[in-house]
Jmol script that loads the backbone (N, CA, C; Angstrom):
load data "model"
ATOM      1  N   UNK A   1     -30.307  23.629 -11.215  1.00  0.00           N
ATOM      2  CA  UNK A   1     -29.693  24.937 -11.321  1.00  0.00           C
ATOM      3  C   UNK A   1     -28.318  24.844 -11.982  1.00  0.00           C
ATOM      4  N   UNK A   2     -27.350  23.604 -11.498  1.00  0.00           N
ATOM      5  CA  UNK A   2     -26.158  23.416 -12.240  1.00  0.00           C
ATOM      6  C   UNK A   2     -26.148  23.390 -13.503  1.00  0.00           C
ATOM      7  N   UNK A   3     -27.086  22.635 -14.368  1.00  0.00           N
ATOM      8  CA  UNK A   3     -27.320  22.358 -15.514  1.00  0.00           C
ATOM      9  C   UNK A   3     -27.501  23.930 -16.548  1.00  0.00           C
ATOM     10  N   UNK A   4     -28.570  24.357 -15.778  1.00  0.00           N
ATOM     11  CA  UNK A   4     -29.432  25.512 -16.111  1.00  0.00           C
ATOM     12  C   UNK A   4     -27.487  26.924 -16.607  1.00  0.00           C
ATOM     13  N   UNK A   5     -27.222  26.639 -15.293  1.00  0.00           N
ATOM     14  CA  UNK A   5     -26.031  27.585 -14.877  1.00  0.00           C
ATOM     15  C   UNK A   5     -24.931  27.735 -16.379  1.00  0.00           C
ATOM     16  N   UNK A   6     -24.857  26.085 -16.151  1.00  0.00           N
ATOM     17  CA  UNK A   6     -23.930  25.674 -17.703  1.00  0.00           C
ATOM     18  C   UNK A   6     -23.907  25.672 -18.375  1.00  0.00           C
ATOM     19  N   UNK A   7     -25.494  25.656 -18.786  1.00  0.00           N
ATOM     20  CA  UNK A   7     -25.883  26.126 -20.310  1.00  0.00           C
ATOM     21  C   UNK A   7     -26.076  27.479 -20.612  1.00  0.00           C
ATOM     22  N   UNK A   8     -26.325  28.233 -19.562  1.00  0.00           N
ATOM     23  CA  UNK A   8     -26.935  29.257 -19.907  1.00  0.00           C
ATOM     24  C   UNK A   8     -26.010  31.117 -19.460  1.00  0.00           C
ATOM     25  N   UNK A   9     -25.267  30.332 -19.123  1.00  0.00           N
ATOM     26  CA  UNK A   9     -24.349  31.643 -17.930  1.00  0.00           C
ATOM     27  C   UNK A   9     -22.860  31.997 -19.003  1.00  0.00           C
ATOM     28  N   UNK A  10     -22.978  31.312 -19.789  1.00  0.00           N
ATOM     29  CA  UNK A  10     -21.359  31.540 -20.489  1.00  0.00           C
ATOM     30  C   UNK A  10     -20.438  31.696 -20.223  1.00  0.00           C
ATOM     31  N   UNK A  11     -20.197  31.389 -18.446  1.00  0.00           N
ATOM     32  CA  UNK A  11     -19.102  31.401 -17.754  1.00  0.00           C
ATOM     33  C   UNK A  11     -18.767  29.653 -17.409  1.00  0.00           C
ATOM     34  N   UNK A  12     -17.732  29.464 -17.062  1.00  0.00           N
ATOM     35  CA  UNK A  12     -16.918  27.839 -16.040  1.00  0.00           C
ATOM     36  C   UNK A  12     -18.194  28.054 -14.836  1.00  0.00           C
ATOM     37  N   UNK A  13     -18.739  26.903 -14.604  1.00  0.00           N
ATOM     38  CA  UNK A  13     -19.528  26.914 -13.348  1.00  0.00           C
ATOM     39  C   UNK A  13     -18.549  25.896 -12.677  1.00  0.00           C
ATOM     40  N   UNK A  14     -18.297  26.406 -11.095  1.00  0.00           N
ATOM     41  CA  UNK A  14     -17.572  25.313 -10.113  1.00  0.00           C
ATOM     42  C   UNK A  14     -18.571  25.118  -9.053  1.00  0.00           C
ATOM     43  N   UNK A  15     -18.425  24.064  -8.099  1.00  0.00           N
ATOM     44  CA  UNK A  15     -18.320  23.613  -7.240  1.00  0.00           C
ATOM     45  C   UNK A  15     -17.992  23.358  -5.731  1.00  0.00           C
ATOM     46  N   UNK A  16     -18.032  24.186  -4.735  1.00  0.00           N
ATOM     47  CA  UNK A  16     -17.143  23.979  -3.879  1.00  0.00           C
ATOM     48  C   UNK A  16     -18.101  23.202  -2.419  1.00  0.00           C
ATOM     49  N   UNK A  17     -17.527  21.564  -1.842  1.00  0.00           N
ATOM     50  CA  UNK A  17     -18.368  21.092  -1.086  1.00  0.00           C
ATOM     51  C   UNK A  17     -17.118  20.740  -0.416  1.00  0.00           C
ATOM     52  N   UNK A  18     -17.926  19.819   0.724  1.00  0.00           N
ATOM     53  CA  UNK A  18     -17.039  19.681   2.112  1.00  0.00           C
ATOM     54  C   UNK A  18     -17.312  17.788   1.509  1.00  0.00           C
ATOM     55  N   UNK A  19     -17.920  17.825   0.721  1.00  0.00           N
ATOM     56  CA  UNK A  19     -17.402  15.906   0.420  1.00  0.00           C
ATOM     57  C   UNK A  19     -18.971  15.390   0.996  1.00  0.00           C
ATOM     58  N   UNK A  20     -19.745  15.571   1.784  1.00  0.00           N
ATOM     59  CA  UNK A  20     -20.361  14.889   2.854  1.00  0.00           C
ATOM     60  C   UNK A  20     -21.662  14.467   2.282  1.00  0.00           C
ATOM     61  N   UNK A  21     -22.216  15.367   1.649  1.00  0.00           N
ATOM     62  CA  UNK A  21     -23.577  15.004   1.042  1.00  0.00           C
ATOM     63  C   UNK A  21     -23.456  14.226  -0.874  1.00  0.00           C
ATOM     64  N   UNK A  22     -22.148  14.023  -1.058  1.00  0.00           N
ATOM     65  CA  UNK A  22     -22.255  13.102  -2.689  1.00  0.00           C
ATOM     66  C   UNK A  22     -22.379  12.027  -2.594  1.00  0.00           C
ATOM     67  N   UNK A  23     -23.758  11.702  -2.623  1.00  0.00           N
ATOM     68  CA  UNK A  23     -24.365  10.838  -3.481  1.00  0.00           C
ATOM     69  C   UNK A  23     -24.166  10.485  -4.531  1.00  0.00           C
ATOM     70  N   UNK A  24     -24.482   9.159  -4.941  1.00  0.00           N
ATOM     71  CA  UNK A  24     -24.194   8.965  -6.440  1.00  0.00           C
ATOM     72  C   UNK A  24     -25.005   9.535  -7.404  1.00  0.00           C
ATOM     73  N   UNK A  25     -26.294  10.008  -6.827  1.00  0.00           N
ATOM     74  CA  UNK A  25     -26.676  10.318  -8.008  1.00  0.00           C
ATOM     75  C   UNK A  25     -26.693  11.990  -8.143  1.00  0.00           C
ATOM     76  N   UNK A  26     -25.865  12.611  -6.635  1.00  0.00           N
ATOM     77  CA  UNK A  26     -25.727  14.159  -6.756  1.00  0.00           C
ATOM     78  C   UNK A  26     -24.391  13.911  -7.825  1.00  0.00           C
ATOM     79  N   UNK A  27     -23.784  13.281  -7.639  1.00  0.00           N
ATOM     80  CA  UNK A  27     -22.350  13.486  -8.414  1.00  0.00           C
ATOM     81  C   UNK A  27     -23.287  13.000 -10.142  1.00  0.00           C
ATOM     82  N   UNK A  28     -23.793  12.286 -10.891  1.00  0.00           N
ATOM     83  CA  UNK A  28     -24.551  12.001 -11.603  1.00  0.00           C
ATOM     84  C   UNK A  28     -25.028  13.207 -12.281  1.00  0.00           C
ATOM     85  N   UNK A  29     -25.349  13.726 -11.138  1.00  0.00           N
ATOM     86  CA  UNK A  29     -26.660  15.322 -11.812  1.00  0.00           C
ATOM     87  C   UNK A  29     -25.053  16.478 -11.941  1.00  0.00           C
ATOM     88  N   UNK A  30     -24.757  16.645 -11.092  1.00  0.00           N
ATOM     89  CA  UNK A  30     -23.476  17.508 -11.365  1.00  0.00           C
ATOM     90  C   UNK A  30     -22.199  17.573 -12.794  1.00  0.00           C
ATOM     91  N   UNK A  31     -22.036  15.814 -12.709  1.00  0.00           N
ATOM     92  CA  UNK A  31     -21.252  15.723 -14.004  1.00  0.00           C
ATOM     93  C   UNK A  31     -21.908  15.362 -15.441  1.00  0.00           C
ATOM     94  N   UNK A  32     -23.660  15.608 -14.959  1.00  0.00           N
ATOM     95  CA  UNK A  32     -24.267  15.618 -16.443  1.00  0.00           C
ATOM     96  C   UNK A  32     -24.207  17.309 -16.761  1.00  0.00           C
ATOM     97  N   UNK A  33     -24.503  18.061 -15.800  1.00  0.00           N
ATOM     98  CA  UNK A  33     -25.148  19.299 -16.028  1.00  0.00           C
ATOM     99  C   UNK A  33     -23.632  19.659 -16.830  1.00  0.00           C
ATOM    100  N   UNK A  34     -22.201  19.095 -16.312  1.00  0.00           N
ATOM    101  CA  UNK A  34     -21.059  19.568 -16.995  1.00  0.00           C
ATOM    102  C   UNK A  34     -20.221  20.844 -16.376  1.00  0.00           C
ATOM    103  N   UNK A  35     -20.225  20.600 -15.054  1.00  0.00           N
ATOM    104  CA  UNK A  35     -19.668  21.490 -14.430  1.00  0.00           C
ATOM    105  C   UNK A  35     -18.276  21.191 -14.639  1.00  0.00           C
ATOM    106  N   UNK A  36     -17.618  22.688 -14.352  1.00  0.00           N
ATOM    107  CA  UNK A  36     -16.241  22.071 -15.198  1.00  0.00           C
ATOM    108  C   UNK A  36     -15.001  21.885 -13.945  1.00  0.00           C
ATOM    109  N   UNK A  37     -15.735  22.219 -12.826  1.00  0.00           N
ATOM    110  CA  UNK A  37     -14.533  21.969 -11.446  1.00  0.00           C
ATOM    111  C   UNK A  37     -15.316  22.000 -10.106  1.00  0.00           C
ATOM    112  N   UNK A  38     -14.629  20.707  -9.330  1.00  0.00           N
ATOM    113  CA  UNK A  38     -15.435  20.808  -8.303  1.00  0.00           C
ATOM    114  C   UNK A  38     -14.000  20.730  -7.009  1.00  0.00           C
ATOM    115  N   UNK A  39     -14.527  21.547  -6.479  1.00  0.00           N
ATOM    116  CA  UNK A  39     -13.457  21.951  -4.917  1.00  0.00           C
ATOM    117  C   UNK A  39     -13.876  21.024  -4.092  1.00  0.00           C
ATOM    118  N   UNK A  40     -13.379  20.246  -2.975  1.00  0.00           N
ATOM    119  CA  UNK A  40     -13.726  19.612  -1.936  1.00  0.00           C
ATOM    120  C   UNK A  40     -12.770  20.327  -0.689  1.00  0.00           C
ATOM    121  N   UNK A  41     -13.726  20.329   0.023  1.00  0.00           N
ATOM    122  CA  UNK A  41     -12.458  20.901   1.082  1.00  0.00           C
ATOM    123  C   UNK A  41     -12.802  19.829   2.356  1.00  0.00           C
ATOM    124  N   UNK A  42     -11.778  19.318   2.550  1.00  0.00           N
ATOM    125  CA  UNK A  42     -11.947  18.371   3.763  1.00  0.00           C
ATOM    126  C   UNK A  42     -11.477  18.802   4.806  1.00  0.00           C
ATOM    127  N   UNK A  43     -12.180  18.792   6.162  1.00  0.00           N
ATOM    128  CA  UNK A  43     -12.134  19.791   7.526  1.00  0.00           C
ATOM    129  C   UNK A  43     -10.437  19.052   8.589  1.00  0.00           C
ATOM    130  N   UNK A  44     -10.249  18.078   7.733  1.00  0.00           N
ATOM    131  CA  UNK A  44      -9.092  17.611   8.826  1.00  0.00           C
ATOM    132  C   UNK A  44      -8.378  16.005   8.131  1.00  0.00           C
ATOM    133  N   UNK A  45      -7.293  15.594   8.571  1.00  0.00           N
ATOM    134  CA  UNK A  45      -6.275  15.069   7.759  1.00  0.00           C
ATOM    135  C   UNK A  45      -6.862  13.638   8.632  1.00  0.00           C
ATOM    136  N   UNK A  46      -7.080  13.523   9.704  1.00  0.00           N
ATOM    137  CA  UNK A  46      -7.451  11.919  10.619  1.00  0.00           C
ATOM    138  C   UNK A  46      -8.994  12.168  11.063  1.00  0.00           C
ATOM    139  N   UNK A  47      -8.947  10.987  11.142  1.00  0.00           N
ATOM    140  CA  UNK A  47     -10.207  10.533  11.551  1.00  0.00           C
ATOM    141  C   UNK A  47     -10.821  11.046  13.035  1.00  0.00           C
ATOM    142  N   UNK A  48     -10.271  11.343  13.833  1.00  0.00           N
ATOM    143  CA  UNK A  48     -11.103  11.509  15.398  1.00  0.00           C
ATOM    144  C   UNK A  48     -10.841  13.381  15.410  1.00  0.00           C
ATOM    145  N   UNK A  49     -10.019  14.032  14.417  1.00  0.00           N
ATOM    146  CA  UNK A  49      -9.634  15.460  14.293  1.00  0.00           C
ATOM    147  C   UNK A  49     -11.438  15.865  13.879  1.00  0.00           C
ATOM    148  N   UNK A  50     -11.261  15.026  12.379  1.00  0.00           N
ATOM    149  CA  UNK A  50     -12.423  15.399  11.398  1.00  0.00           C
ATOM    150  C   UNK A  50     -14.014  15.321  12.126  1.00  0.00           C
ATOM    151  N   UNK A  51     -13.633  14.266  13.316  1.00  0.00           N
ATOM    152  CA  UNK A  51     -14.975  13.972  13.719  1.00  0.00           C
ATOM    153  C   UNK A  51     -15.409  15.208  14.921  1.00  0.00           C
ATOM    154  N   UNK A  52     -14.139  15.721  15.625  1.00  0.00           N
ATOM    155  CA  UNK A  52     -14.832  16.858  16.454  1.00  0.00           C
ATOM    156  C   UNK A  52     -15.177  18.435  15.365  1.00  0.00           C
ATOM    157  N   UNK A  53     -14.140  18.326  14.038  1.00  0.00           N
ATOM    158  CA  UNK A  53     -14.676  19.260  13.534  1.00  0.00           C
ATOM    159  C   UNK A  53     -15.663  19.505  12.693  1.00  0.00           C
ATOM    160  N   UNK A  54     -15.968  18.099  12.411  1.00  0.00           N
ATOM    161  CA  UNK A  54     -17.640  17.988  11.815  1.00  0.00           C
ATOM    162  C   UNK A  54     -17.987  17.278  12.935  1.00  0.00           C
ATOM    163  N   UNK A  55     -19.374  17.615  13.606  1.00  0.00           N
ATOM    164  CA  UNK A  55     -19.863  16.840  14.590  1.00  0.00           C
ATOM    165  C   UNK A  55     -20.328  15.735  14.315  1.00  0.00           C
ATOM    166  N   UNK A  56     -19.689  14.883  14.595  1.00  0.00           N
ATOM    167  CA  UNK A  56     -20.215  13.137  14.586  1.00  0.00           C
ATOM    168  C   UNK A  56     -20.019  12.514  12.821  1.00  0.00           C
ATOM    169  N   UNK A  57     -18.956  13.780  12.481  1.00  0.00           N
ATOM    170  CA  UNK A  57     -18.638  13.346  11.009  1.00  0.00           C
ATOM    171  C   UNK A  57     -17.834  11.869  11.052  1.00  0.00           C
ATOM    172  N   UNK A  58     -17.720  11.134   9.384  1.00  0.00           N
ATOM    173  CA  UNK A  58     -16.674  10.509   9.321  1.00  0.00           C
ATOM    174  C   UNK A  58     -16.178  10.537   7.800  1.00  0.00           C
ATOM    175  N   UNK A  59     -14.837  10.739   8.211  1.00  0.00           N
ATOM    176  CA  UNK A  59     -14.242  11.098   7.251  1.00  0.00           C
ATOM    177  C   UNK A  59     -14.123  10.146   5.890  1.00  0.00           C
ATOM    178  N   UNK A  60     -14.519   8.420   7.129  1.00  0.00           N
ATOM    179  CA  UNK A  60     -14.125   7.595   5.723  1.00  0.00           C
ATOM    180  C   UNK A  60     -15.321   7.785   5.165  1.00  0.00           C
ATOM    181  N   UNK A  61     -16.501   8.303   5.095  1.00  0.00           N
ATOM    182  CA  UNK A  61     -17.446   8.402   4.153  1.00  0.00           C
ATOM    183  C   UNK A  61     -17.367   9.700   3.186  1.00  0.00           C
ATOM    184  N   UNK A  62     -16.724  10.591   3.937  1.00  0.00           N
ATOM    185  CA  UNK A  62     -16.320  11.480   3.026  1.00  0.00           C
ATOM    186  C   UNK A  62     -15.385  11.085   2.053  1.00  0.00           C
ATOM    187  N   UNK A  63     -14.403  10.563   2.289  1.00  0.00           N
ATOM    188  CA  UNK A  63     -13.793   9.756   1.527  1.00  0.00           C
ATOM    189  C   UNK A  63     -13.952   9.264   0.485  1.00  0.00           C
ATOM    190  N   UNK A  64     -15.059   8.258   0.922  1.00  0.00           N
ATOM    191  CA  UNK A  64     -15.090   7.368  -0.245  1.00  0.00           C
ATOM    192  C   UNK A  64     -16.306   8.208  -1.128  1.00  0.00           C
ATOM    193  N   UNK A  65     -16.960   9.320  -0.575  1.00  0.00           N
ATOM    194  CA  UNK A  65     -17.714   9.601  -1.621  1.00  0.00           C
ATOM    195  C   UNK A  65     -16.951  10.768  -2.484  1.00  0.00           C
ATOM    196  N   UNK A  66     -15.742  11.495  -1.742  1.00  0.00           N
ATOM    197  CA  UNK A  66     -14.893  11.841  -2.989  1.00  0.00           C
ATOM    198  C   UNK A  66     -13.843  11.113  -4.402  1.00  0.00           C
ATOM    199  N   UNK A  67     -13.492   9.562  -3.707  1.00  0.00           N
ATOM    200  CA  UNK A  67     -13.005   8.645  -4.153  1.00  0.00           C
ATOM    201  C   UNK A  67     -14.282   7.848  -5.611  1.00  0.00           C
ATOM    202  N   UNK A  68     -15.511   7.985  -4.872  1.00  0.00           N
ATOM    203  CA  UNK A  68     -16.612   8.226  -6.151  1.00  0.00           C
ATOM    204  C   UNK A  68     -16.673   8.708  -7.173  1.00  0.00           C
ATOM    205  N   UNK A  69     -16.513   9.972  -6.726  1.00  0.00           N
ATOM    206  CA  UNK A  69     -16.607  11.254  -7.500  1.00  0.00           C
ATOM    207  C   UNK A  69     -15.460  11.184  -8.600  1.00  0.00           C
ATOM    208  N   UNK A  70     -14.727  10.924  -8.525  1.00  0.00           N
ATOM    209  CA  UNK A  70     -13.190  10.728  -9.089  1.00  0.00           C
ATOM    210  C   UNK A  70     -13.436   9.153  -9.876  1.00  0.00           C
ATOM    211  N   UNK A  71     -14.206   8.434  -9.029  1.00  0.00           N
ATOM    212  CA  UNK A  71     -14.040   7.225 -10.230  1.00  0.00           C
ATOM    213  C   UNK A  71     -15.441   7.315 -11.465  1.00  0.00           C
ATOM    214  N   UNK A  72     -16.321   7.951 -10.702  1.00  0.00           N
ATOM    215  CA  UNK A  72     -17.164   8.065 -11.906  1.00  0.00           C
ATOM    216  C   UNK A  72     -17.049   9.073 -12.937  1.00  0.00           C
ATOM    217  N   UNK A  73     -16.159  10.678 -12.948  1.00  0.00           N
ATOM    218  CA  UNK A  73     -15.876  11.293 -13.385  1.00  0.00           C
ATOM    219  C   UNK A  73     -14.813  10.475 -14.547  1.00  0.00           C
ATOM    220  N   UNK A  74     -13.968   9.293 -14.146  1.00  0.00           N
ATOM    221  CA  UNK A  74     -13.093   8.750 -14.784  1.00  0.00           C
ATOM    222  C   UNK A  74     -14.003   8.025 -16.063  1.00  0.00           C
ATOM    223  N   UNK A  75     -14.649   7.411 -15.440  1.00  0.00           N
ATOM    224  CA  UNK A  75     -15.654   5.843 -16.121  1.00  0.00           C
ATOM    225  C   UNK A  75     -16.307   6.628 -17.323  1.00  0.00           C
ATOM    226  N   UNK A  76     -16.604   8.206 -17.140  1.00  0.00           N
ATOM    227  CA  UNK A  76     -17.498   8.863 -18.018  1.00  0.00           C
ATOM    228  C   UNK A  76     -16.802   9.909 -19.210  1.00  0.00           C
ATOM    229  N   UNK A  77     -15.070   9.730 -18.970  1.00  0.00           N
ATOM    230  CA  UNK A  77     -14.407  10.873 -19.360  1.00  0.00           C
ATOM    231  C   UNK A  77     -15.204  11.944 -19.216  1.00  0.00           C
ATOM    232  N   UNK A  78     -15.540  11.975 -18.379  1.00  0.00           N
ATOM    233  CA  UNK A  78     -15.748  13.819 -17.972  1.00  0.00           C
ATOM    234  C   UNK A  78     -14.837  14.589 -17.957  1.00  0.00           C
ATOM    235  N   UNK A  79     -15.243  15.774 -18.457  1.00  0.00           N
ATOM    236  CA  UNK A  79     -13.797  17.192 -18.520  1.00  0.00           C
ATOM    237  C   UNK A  79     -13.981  17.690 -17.053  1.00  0.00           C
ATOM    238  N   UNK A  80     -15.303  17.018 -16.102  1.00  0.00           N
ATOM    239  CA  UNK A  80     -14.826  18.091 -14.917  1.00  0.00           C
ATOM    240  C   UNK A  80     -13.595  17.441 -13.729  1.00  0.00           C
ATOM    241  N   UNK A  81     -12.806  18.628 -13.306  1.00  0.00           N
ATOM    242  CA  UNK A  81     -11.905  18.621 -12.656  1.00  0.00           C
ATOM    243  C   UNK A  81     -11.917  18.566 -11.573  1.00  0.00           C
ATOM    244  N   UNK A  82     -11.393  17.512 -10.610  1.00  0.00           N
ATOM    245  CA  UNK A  82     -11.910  17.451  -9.344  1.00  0.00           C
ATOM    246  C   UNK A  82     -10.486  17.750  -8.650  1.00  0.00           C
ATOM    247  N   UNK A  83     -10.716  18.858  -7.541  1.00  0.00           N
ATOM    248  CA  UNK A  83      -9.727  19.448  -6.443  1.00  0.00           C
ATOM    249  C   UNK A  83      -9.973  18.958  -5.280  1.00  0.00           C
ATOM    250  N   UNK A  84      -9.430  18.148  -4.093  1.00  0.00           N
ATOM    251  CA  UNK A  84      -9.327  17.879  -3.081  1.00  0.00           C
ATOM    252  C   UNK A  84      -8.217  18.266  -2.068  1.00  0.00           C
ATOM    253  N   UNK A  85      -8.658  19.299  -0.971  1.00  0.00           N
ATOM    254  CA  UNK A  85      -7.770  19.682   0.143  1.00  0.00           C
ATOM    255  C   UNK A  85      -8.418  19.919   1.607  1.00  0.00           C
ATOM    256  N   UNK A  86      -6.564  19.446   2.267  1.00  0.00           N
ATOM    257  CA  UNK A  86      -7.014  19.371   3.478  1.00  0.00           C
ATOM    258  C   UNK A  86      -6.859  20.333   4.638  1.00  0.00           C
TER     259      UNK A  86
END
end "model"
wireframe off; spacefill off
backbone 0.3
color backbone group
């Protein structure tokens, strides 16, 4: 649908996730389709905050799969823009 969206909508398609489900190869399909901004919103600043406000979350995986996102966006010069807040 991202892809579809980008090619076909003639508008900026964004993004907005909580970090938790990027995969490498969701981030893959996202920065092929050429989305041009992706929001992360992270639920809390420490680790035992984040975990009662995502149930049984952890943040360092959120983490590192936004820390992903950011290095493969780099590796590929991608134009999309990645926003992270807490």
């Amino acid at each position: 649908m991202l892809a579809y969206a980008t090619k076909h909508s003639g508008v900026l398609v964004t993004v907005t996730t909580n970090g938790v489900s990027m995969k490498k190869s969701r981030i893959e399909k996202m920065l092929d389709a050429g989305v041009a901004f992706v929001d992360i919103s992270i639920d809390a600043f420490s680790p035992e905050t984040y975990a009662k406000i995502r149930v049984n979350g952890d943040l360092n995986v959120t983490r590192a799969n936004v820390l992903k996102l950011i290095a493969m966006s780099k590796e590929r010069g991608s134009k999309t823009k990645v926003w992270s807040a807490t």
